[in-house]
N, C-alpha and C positions, 0 to 999 in steps of 0.2 A: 116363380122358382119353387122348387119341391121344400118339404120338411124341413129336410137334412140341412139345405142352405139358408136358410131367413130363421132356426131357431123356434118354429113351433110345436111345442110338448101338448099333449094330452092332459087334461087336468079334471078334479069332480067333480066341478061346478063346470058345465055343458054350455054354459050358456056365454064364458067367458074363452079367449082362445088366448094363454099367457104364453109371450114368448120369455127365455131367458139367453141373457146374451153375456158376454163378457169382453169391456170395452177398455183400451187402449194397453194389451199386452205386451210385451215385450217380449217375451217367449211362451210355446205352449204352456198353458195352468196359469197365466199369469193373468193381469187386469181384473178390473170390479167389476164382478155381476149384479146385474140389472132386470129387471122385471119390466115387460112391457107389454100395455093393455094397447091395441090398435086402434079398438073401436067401446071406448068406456061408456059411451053417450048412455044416458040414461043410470048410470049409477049413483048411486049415494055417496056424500063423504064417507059414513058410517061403513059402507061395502067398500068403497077406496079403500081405506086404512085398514079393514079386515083384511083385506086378497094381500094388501103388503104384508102384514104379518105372515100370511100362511107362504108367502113365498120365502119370506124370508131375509133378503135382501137386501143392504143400506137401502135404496130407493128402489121403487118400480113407480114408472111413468103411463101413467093415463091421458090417454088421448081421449080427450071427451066430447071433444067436436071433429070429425076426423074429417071435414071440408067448411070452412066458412064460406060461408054464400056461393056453397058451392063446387067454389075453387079446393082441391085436391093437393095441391101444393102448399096451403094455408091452414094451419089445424091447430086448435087450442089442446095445449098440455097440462097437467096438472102432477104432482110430486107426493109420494109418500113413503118415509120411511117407515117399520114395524111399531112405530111411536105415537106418529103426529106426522101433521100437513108441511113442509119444505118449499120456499119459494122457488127454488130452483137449484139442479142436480145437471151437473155437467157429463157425469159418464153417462147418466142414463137420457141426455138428447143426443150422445151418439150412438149411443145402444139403436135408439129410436128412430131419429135419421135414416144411419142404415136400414134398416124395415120399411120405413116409406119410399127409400130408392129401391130396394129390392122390387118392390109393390108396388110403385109408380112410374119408374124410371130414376135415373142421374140428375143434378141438376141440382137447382134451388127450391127453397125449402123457406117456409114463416111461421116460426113457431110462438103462438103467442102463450105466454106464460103471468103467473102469479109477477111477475117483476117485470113484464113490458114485453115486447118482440123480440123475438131472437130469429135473426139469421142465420141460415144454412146452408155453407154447399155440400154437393156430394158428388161422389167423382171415384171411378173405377180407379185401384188404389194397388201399388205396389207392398210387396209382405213388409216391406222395412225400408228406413230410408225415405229421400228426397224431400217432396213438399211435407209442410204443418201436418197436413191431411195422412199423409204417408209416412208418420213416421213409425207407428207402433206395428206389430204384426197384423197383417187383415188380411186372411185365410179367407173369407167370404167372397173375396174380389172387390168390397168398397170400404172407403172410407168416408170420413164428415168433417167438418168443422165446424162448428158455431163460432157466432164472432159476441162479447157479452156487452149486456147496457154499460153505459158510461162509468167507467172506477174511480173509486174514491179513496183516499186515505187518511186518517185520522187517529190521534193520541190515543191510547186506552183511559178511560178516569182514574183519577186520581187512586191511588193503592190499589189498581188489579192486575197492574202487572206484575207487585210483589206477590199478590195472592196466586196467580197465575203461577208464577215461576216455583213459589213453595209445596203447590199441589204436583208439580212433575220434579222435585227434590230437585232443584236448580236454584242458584241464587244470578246475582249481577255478575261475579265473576266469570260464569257460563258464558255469558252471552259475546257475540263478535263486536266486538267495541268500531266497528264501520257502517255498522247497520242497527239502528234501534227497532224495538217491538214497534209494532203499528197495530190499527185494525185496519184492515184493508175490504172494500168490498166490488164487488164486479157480479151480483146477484145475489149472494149471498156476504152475511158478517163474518170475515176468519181474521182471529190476533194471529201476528206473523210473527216468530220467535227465532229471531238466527242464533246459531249456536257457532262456538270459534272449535271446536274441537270434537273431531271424529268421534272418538273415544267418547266423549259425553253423550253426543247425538245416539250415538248406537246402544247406551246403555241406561239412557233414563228410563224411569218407569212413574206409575201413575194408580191413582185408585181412579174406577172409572167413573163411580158415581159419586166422587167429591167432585171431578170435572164433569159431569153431565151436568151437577146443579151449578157452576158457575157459569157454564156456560146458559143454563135458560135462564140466571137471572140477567145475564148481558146481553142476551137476546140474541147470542149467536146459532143460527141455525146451521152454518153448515160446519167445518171440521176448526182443529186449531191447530194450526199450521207451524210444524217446527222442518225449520229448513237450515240444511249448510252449503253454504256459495266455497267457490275454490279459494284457496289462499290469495293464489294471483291475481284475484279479480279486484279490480279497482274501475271507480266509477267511469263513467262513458265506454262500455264494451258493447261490441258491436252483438256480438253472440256470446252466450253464456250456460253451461253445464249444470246445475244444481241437483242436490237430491233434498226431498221432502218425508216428512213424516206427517202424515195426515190424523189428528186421533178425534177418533169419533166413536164414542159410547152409545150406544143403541142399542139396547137387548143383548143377544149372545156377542155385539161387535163390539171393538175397542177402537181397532185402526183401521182406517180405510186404505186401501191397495194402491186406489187414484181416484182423483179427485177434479175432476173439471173445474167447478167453478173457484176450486183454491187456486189452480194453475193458472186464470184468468186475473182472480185477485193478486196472488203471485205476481203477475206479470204489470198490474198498474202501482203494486209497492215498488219493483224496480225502476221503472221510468218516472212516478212520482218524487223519488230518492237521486236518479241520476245514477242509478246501479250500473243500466242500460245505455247506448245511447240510440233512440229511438229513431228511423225503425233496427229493431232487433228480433233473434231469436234467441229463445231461449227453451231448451230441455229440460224435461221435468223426469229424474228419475226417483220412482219412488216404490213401494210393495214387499223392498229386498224385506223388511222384518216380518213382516206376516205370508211370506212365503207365494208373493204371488206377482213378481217383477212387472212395472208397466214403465213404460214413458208415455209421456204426452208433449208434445212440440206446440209451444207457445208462441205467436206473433205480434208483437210489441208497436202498434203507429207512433209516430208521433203525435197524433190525439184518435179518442174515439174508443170503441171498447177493442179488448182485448179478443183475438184471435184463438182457440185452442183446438186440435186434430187429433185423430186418429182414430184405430180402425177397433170393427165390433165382431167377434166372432159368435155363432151360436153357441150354446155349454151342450143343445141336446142333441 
């Protein structure tokens, strides 16, 4: 495929070919852009986390083995936001996906990561609509899905979800008395925050770097996840609608647009809880506050990890 389609830009350093993509849109400008290194082999952490910053990016993904033993379908990845190293970054494996199907063919995909395998498919993909795969806009012609390690969910300790809720000026009253705070993970650590009321959700606000440090003392690496479920949702729903607010402090970032591995963890706090009843889908919409609408279509088993789609378009 040419330039124009697979997202490769020009950059000063010659020796790197960085594409920039932006994955699971909902309409054009919309979805998280991603950085993605094809072929990292032979770089340094120290160069990884450079080329993130200069891109700029919540993450850009490092392909640093771009065939194991060989095999062209099997390639180790690695995550960096302009910060620090990330176990794992769900926009940017379908940023990346895409680009290996561009560049390999359709098909499956084994992405080994800081947290274990991850499966891929990929599949010539409708602009909107139908499968997991297809539900966000993908103007490129493909879509992805990863499916993530096994999810977990778990208490917050003792007094952090008071701390929690006093850093985003929320108290217990806030919160949707059907669904409690959790930490949930499916790659990464995200506290889940359901909130009962539109008006709240749309209007909290936050200092970034009181929640940056809470969050690296509880070792959460990827977002904190404040979500609101429908009024009418009551537990065992087959399919389900939700919007997310993703907030993640990182240099000039606050909130993130979309958030794969939240929409995965997302999807094992519902079926953990009995939100869901498994299997389910569930939509993720989320971006409307920083101006960059995405969904992401999440696939719920009844055991196993978490399913999550959609498409990557180039930005260049």
């Amino acid at each position: 495929m040419d330039d124009s389609t697979t997202g490769r830009s020009p950059d000063p350093d010659r020796d790197l070919d960085i594409r920039r993509l932006s994955a699971f849109a909902a309409e054009p400008g919309g979805g998280n852009p991603a950085g993605v290194v094809l072929d990292a082999s032979g770089l340094s952490d120290e160069r990884m986390l450079a080329v993130a910053a200069e891109v700029g990016f919540s993450e850009t993904a490092f392909v640093t083995e771009p065939a194991i033993d060989g095999d062209p379908r099997h390639v180790r990845v690695r995550y960096f936001s302009p910060d620090a190293e990330v176990p794992f970054c769900g926009h940017a494996t379908i940023a990346t996906s895409v680009l290996l199907a561009a560049d390999r063919g359709v098909g499956a995909f084994v992405l080994e990561t800081e947290v274990g395998a991850i499966a891929v498919t990929t599949a010539p993909g409708e602009a909107s609509g139908g499968s997991a795969g297809a539900a966000s806009r993908a103007a490129s012609g493909l879509v992805a899905s990863f499916v993530s390690v096994e999810p977990s969910v778990r208490m917050l300790p003792a007094g952090v979800e008071e701390r929690l809720l006093g850093l985003l000026g929320l108290t217990a009253a806030d919160l949707d008395p059907r669904w409690p705070v959790r930490e949930a993970f499916a790659g990464n650590r995200h506290p889940v925050v359901p909130l009962a009321s539109e008006a709240v959700f749309d209007a909290f606000a936050f200092d970034p770097g009181a929640v940056r440090a809470l969050m690296d003392e509880q070792g959460w690496k990827g977002t904190v996840t404040v979500v609101l479920l429908p009024a009418a949702a009551g537990p065992g729903a087959g399919s389900l609608e939700v919007e997310a607010r993703n907030l993640f402090p990182v240099g000039d970032i606050t909130e993130d647009p979309a958030t794969g591995s939240a929409a995965a963890s997302l999807g094992g706090y519902l079926r953990e809880l009995g939100a869901v009843r498994a299997p389910a889908r569930v939509l993720v919409h989320q971006g409307r506050h920083v101006g960059r609408p995405s969904v992401l279509a999440v696939e719920v088993p009844e055991t196993g990890g978490i399913a999550v789609g959609g498409g990557a378009d180039p930005l260049d």
